[in-house]
C-alpha positions in Angstrom: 0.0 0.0 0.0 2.6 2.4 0.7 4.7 1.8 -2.5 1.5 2.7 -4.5 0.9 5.6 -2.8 4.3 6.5 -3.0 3.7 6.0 -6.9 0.9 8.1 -7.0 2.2 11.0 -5.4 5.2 10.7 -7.8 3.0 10.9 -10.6 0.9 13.8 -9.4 3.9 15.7 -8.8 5.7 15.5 -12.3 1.9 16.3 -13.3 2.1 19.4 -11.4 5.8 20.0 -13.0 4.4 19.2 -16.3 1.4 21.9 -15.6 3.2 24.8 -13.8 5.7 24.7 -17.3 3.0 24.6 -19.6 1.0 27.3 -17.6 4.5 29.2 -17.8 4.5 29.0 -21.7 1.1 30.3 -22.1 2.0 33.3 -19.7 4.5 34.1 -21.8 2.6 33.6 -25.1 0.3 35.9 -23.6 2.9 38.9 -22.8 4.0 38.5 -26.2 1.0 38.6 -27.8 0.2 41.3 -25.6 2.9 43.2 -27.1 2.4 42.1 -30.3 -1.2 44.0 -30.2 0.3 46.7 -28.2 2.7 47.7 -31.6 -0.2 46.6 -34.0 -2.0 49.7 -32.5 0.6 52.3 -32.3 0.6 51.3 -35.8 -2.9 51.8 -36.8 -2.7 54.9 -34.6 0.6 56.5 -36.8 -1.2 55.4 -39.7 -4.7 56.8 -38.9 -3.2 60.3 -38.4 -1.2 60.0 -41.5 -4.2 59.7 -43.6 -5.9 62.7 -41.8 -3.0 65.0 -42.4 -3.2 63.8 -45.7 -6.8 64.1 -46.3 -6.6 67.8 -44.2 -3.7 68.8 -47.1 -5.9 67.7 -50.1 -8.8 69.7 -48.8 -6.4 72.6 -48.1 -5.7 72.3 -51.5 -8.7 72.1 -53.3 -10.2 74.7 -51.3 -7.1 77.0 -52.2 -8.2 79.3 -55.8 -7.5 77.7 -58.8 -4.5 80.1 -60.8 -6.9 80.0 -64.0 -9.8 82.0 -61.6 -7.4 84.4 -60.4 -5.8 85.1 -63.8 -9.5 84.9 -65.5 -10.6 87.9 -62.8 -6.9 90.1 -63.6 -8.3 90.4 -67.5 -12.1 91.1 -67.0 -10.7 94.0 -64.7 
């Protein structure tokens, strides 16, 4: 009796090994995804305000007076 419980708390102890490394790796799956997402946003972020200073230049632009209107209006005055 004592040799198979010896056995059996030798088995639920490499168990326990086996579980505290494999809880281990997904802790440190989950800081990397972490950062992972963490850069993924900074990205969408930079690129998000790229495209509104872009889309804030082009309507700069268009909005600016075409050169043909201002020349048109210097030769009906």
């Amino acid at each position: 009796m004592q040799e198979k419980l010896q056995q059996r708390l030798q088995s639920l102890k490499t168990e326990y090994e086996a579980g505290q490394k494999m809880l281990a790796d997904l802790e440190a799956k989950q800081a990397n995804l972490r950062d992972t997402l963490l850069r993924i946003s900074g990205a969408i972020q930079v690129l998000e305000e790229a495209l509104s200073d872009t889309n804030e230049s082009d309507l700069a632009e268009n909005e600016a007076v075409p050169v043909q209107a201002v020349n048109a209006k210097a030769e009906v005055v």
